[in-house]
Each structure stands twice: as structure tokens, then as C-alpha cells.
Residue frames as a rotation matrix with the C-alpha (Angstrom) as fourth column:
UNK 1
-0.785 -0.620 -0.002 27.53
0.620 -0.785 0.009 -19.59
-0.007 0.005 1.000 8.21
UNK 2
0.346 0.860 -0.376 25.22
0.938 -0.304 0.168 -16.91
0.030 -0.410 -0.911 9.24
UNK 3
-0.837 -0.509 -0.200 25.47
0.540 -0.828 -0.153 -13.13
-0.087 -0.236 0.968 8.42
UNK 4
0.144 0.897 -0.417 22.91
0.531 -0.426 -0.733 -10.13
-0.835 -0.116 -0.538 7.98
UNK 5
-0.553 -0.061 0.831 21.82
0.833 -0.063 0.549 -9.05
0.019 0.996 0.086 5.15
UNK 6
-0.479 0.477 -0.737 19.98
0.017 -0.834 -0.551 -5.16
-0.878 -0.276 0.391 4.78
UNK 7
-0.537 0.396 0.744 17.26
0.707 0.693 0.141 -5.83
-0.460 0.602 -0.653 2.44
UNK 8
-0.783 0.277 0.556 14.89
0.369 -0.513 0.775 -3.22
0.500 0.812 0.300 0.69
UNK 9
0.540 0.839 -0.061 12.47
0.399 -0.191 0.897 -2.45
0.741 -0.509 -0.438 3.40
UNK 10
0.118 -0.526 0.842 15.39
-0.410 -0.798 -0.441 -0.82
0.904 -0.293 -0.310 5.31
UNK 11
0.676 -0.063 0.735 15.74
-0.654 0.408 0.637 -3.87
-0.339 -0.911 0.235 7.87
UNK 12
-0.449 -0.847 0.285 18.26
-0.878 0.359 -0.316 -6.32
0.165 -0.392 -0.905 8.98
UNK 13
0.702 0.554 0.448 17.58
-0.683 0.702 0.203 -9.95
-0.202 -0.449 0.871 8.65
UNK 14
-0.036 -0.761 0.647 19.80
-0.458 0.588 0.666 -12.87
-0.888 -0.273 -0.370 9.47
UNK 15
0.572 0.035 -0.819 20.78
-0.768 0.374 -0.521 -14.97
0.288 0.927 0.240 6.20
UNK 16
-0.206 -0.684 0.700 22.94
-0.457 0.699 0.549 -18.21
-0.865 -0.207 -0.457 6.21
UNK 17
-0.286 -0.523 -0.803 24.16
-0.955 0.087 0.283 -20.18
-0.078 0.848 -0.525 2.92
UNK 18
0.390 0.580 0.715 21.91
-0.512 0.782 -0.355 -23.00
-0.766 -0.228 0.602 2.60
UNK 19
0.657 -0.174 0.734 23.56
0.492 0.836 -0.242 -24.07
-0.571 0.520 0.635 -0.76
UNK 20
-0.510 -0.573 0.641 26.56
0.836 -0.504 0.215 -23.31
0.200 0.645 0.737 -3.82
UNK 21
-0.908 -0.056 0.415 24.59
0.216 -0.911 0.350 -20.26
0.358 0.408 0.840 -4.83
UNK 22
-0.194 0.819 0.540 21.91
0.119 -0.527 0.841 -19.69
0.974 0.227 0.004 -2.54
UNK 23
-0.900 -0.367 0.235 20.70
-0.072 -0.407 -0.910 -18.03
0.430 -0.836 0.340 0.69
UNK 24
-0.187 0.979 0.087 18.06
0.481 0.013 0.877 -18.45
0.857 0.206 -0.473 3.09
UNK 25
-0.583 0.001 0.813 16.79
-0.233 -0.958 -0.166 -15.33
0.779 -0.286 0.559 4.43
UNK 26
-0.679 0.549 -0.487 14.88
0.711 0.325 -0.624 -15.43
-0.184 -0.770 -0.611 8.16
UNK 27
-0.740 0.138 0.658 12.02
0.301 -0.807 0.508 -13.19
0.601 0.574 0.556 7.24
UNK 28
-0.731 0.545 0.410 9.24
-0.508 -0.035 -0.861 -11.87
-0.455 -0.838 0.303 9.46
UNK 29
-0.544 0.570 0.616 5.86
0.413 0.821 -0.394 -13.94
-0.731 0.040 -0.682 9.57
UNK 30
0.161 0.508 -0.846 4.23
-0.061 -0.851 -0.522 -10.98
-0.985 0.135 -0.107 8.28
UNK 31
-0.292 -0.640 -0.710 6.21
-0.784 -0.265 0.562 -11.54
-0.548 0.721 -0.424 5.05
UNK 32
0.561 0.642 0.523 4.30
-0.527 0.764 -0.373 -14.59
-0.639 -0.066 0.767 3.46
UNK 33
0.153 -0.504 -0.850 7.04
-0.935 0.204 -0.289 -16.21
0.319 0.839 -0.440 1.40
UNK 34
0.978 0.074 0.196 6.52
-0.174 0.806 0.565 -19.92
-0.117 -0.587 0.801 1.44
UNK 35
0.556 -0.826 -0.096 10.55
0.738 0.544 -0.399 -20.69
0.382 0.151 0.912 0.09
UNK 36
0.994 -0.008 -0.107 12.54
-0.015 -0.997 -0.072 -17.77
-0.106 0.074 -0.992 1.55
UNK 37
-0.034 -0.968 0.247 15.79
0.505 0.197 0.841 -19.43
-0.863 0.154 0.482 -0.03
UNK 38
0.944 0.286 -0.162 16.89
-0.037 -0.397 -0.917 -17.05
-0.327 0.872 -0.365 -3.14
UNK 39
0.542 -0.762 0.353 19.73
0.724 0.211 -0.656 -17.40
0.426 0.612 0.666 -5.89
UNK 40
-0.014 -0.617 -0.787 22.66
0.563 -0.655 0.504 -14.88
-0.826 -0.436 0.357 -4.60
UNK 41
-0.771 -0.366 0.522 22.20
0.615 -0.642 0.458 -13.00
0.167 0.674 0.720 -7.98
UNK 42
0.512 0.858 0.041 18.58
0.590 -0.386 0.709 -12.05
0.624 -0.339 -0.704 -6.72
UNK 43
0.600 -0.188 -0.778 20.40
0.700 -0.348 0.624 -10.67
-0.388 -0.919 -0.077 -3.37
UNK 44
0.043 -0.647 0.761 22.61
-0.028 -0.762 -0.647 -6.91
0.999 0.007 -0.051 -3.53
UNK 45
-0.506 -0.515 -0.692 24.55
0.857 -0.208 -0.471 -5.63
0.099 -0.831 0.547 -0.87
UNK 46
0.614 0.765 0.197 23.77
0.707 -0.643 0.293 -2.68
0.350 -0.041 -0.936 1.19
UNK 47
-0.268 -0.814 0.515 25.13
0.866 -0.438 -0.241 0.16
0.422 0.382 0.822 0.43
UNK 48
0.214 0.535 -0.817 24.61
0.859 -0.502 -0.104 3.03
-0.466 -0.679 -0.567 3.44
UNK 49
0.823 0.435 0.365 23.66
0.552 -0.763 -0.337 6.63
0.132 0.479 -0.868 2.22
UNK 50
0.031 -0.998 -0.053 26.57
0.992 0.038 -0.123 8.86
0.124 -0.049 0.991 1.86
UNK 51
-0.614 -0.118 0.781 24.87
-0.129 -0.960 -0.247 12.17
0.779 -0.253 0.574 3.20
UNK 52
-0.883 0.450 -0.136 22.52
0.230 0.163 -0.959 12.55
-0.410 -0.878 -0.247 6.16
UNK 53
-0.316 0.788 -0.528 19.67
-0.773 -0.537 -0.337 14.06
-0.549 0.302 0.779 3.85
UNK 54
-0.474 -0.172 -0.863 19.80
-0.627 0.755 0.194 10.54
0.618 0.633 -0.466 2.22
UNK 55
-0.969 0.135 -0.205 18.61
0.242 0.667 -0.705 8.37
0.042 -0.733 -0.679 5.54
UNK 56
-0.160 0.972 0.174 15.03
-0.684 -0.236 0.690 7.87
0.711 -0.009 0.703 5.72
UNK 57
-0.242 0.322 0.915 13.48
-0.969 -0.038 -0.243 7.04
-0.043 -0.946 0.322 8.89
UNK 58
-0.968 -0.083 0.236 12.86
-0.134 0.969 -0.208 3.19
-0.212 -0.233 -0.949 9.83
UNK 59
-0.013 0.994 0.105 9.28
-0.870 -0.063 0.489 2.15
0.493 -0.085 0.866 8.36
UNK 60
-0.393 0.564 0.726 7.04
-0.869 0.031 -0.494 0.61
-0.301 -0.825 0.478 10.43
UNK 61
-0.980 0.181 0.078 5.91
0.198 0.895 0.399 -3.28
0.002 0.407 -0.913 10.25
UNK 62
-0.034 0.997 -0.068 1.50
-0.668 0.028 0.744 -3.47
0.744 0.071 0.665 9.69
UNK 63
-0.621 0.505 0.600 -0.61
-0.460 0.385 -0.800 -5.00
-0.635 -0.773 -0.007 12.60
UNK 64
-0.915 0.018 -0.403 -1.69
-0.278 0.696 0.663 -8.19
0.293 0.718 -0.631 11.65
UNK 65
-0.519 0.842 0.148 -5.64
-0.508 -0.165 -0.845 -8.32
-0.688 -0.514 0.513 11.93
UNK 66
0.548 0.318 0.774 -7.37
-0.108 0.944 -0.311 -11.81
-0.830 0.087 0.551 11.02
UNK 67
-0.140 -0.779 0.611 -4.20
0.408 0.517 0.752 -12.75
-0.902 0.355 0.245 9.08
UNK 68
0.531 0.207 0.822 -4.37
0.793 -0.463 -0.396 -9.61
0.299 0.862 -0.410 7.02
UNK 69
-0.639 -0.746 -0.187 -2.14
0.768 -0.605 -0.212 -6.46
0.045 -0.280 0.959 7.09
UNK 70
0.521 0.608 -0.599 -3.56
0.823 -0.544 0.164 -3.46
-0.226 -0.578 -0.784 8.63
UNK 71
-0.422 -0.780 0.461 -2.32
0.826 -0.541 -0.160 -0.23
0.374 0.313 0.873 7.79
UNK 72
-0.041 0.457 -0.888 -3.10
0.741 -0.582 -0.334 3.01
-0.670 -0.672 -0.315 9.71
UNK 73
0.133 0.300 0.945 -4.53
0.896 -0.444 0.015 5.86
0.424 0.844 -0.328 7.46
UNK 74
-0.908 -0.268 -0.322 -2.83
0.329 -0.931 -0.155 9.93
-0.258 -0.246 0.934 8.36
UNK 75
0.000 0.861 -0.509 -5.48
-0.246 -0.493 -0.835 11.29
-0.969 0.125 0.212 5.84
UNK 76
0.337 0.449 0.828 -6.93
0.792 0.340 -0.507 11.01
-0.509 0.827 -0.241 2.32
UNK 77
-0.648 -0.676 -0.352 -5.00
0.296 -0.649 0.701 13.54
-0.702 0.350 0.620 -0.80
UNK 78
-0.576 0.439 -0.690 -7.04
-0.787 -0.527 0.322 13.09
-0.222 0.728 0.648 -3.69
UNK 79
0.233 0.857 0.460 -9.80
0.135 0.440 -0.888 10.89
-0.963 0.269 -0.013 -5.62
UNK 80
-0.428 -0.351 -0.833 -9.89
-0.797 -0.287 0.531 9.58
-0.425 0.891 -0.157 -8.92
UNK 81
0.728 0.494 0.475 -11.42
-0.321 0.858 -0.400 6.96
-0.605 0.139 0.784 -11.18
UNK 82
-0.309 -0.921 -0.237 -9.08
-0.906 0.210 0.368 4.57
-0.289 0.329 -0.899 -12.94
UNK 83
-0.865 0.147 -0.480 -9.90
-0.062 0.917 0.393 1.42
0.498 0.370 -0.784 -15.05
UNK 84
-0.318 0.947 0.043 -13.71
-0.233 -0.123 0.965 1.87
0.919 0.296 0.260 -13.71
UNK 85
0.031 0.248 -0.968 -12.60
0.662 0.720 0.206 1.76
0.749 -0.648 -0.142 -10.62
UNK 86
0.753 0.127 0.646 -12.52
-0.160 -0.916 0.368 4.43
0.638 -0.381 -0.669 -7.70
UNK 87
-0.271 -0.891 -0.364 -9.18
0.753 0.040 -0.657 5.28
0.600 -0.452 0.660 -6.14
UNK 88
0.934 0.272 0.232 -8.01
0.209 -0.942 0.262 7.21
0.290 -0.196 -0.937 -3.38
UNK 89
0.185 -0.980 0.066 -4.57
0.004 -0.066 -0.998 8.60
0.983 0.185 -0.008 -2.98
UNK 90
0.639 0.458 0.618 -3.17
-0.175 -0.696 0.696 7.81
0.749 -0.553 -0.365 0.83
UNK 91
-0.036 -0.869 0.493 -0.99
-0.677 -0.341 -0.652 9.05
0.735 -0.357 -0.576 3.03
UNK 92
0.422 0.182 -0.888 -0.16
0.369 0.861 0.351 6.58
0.828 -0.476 0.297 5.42
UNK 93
0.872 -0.108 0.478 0.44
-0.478 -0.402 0.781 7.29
0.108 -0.909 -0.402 9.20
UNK 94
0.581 -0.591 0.559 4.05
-0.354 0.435 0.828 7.14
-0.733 -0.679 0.043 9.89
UNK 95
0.125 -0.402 0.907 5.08
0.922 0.384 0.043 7.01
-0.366 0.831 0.419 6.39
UNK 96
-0.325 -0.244 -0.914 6.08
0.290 -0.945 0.150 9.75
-0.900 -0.216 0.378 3.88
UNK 97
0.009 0.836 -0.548 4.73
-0.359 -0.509 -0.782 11.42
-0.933 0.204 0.296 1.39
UNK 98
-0.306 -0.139 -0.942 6.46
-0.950 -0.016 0.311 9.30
-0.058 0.990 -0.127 -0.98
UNK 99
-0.961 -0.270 0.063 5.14
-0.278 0.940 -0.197 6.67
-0.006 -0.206 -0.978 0.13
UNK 100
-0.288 0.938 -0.194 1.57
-0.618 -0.337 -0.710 7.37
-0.731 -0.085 0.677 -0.59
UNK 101
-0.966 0.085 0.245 -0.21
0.247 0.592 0.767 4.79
-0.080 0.801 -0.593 -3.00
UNK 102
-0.184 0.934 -0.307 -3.83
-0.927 -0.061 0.371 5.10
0.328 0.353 0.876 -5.12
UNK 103
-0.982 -0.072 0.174 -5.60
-0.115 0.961 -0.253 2.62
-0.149 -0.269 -0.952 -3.19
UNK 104
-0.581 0.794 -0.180 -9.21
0.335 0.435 0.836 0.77
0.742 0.425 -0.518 -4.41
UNK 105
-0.275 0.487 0.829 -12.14
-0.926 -0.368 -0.091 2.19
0.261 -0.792 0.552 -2.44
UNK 106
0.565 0.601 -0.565 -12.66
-0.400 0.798 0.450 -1.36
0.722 -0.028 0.691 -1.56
UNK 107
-0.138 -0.622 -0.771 -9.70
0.649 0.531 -0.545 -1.78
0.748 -0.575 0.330 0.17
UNK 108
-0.677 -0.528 0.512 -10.96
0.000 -0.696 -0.718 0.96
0.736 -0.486 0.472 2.14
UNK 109
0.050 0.823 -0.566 -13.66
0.308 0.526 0.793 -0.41
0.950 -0.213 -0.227 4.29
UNK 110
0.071 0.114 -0.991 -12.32
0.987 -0.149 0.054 -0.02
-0.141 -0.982 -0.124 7.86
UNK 111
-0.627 -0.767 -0.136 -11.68
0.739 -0.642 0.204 3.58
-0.244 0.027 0.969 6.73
UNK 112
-0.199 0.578 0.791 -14.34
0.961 -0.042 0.272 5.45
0.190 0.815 -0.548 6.41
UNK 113
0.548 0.328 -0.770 -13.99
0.704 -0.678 0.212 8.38
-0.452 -0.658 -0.602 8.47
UNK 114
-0.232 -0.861 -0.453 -11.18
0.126 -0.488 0.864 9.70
-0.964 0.143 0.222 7.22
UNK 115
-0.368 0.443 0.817 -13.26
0.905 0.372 0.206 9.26
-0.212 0.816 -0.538 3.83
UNK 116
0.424 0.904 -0.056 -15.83
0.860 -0.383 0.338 11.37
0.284 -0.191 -0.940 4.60
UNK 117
0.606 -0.032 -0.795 -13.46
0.680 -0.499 0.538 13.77
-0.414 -0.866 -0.280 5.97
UNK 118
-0.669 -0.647 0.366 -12.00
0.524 -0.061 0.850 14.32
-0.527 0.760 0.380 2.55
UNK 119
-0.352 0.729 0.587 -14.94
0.841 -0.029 0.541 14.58
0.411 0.684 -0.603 0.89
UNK 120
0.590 0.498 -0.636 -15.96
0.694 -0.715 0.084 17.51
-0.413 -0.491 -0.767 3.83
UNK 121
0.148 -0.645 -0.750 -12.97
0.222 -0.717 0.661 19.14
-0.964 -0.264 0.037 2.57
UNK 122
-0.839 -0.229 -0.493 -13.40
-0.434 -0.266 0.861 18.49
-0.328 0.937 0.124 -1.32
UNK 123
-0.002 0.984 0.177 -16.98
-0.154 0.175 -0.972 18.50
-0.988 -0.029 0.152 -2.16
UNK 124
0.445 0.057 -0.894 -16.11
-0.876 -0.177 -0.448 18.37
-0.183 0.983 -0.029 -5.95
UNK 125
-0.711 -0.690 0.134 -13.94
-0.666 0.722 0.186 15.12
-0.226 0.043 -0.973 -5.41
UNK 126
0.084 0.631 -0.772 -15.42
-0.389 0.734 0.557 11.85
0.917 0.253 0.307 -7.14
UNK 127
-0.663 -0.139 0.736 -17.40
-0.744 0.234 -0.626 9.98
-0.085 -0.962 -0.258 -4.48
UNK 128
0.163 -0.012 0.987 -18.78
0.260 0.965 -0.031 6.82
-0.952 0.261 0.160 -6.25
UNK 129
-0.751 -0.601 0.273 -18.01
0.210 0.175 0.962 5.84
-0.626 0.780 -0.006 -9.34
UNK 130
-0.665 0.641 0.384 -21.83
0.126 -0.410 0.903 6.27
0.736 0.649 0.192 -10.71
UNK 131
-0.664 0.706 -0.246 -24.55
-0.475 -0.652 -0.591 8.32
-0.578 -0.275 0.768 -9.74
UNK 132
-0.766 0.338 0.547 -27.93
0.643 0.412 0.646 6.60
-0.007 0.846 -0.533 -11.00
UNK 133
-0.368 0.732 0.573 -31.08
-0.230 -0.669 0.707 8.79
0.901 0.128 0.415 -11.65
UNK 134
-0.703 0.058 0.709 -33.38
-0.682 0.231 -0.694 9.22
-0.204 -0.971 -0.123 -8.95
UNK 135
0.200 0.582 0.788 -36.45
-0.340 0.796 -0.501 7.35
-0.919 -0.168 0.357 -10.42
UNK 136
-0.756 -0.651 0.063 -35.95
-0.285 0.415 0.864 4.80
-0.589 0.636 -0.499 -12.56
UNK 137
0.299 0.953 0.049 -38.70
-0.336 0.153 -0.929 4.53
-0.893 0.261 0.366 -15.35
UNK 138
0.475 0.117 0.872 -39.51
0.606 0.675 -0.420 3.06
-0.638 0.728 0.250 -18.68
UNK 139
0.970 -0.080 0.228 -38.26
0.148 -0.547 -0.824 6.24
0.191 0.833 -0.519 -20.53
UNK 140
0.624 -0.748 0.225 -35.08
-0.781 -0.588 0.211 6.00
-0.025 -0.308 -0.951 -18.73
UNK 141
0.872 -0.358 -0.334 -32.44
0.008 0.692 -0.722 4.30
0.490 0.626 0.607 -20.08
UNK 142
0.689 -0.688 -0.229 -29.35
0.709 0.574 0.410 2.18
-0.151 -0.445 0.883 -18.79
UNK 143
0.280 -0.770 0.573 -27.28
0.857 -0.068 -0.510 4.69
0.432 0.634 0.641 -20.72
UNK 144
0.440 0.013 0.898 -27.96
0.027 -1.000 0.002 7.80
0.898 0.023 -0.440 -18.73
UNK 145
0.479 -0.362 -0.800 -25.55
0.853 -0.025 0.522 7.59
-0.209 -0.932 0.296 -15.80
UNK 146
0.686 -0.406 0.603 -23.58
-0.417 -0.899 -0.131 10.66
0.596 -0.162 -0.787 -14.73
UNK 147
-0.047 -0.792 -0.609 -19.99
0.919 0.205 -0.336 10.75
0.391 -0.575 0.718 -12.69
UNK 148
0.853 0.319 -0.413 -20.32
0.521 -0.562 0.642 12.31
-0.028 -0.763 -0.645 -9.84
């Protein structure tokens, strides 16, 4: 038996009753789930919005580049440090604003224009996490760092 099932990412994948009380979902490859069989209490129906201001646009799967998701970057919001780590807040292309996330400046490698192009626009925004003196002598200590 084989029906569809409207999951939480706002798509349509095929499902069929693999046992008593479970289902196993076709998922895309993208999706890395090695069992995709789950208990039917895990699974909810979908229940379609009951105004038009309620329907949010189909999101977009990621382009899979060396068996990693890709995401396209709109632009950079803000900057912040968090658990000693530098964040930035971004909008994704094709996504909406609620859908923005604080992401590690590590995960931002391929991204760097769009970096920099913040930073042209907020010169006051944190842009590393420490700043070290310029020369580093014997009377200077480990302790004197500054946030930028």
C-alpha cells in the first residue's frame, strides 16, 4: 500500500506500510537518513492552511557540492560573538526572513564576498573574534586582547 505523505519541509513524498506500526518514507538522497522506516506515532497528517496569508512558498532543495549541501547566500544581517565563537545572521537566497539562521564564520568559507560586503556597510560589526596587538613583546601579555 502506497500513499503520500506531506512532511515538514512542505513536500510530498511517497510512503508505503512496511510493517503493524510503521512506514517507510521515499526520501530524497539529499536527506541522509540511513533507516527511513519510522513508528506511525512519529508521522502527523497534513493539515493545509486555512487562509491564503498562511501558504508559504515551496522551499528550495541545496545543490549538492562534494557530498555536502550548498546553500546560496541573499546577504549578511548582523554579526555577533556567541560561545567564543563568531556568528553571522543569514538570509538565505530564496528563503524568508524567517528563515534566517546565526551561522559559524567557519561555515562560511565559500562566502566571502558577501562578508566583506557587510562589513562595507557596518564598519562597527564584529569582524574576528580577537584582535591581537600589533607587536608582540616581553611586556606584553597573553591577557591583553581586545574585541574588535
Amino acid at each position: 500500500m502506497s500513499t503520500s505523505l506531506h512532511l515538514f519541509a512542505r513536500l510530498w513524498y511517497e510512503i508505503k506500510k512496511s510493517f503493524t506500526a510503521s512506514y517507510e518514507l521515499n526520501l530524497p538522497p539529499l536527506w541522509k537518513a540511513k533507516y527511513p522506516v519510522f513508528h506511525e506515532e512519529k508521522l502527523v497528517p497534513y493539515f493545509p492552511p486555512l487562509f491564503p496569508s498562511q501558504r508559504k512558498p515551496p522551499v528550495p532543495l541545496p545543490k549538492l557540492i562534494n557530498e555536502e549541501e550548498e546553500y546560496k547566500i541573499d546577504h549578511i544581517l548582523d554579526s555577533r560573538v556567541s560561545n567564543n565563537t563568531l556568528q553571522y545572521l543569514v538570509k538565505w537566497k530564496e528563503y524568508s526572513f524567517e528563515d534566517s539562521t546565526w551561522e559559524n564564520v567557519t561555515n562560511l568559507d565559500n562566502s566571502q564576498t558577501a562578508i566583506k560586503a557587510f562589513h562595507k556597510h557596518f564598519p562597527n560589526a564584529y569582524r574576528s573574534l580577537f584582535c591581537y596587538l600589533p607587536k608582540h613583546d616581553q611586556t606584553t601579555s597573553s591577557r591583553e586582547l581586545f574585541l574588535v
